[in-house]
N, C-alpha and C positions, 0 to 999 in steps of 0.2 A: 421634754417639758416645753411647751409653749410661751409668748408672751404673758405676760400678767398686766393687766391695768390698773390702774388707783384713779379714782375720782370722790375729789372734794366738793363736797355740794351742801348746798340751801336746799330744802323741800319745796317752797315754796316759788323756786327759779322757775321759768319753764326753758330754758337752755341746760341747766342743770337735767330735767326729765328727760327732755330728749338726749341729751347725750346716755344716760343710761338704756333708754331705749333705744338707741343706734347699736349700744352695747350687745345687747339680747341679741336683736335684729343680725348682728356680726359673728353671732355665738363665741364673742372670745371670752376669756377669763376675766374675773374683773372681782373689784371690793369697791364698794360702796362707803363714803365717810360721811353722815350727813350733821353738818357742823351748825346746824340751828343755836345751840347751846353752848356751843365753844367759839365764841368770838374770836376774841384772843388771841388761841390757837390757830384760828385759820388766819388770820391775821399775818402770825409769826412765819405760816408755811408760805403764804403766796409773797410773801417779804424772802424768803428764802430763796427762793424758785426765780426772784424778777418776775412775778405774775400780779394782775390787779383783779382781775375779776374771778367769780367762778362762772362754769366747772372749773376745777382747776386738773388736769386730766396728765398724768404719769404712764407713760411705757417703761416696764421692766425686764429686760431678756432674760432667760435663762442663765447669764452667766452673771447678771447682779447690776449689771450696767441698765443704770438710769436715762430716758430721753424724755422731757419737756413737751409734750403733744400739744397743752393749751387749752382753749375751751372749744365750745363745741364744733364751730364754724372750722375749727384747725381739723378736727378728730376728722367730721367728714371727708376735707381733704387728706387726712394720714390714711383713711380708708380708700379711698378714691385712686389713689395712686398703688394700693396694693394689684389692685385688678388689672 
């Protein structure tokens, strides 16, 4: 089993688009959360995390361990240095 990604997003971000589009573009695994309607929540998640802004953008390995990637400017770099 591969990575998994999580991204918290606004519809209306254009940082939030492209990073789902860098997704695609990457072909990795990924979920989508688009928190238009859940203030709050996403509130409490980027409070959780130390994050302020979205994307709010999650690596998950295969063995359950979580890593903090950030938004999109990070993701790029998290991609960048794969190659």
């Amino acid at each position: 089993m591969d990575k998994h990604y999580y991204l918290w997003i606004k519809s209306e971000c254009p940082f939030c688009l492209d990073a789902v589009g860098e997704m695609v573009k990457q072909k990795k695994m990924f979920s989508v959360f688009t928190m238009d309607d859940s203030l709050e929540e996403l509130s409490a998640l980027k409070k959780a995390r130390n994050w302020e802004t979205v994307p709010l953008i999650v690596e998950k390995s295969p063995t359950g361990e979580e890593f903090l990637i950030g938004g999109f400017t990070d993701l790029q770099k998290h991609f960048s240095k794969d190659k």
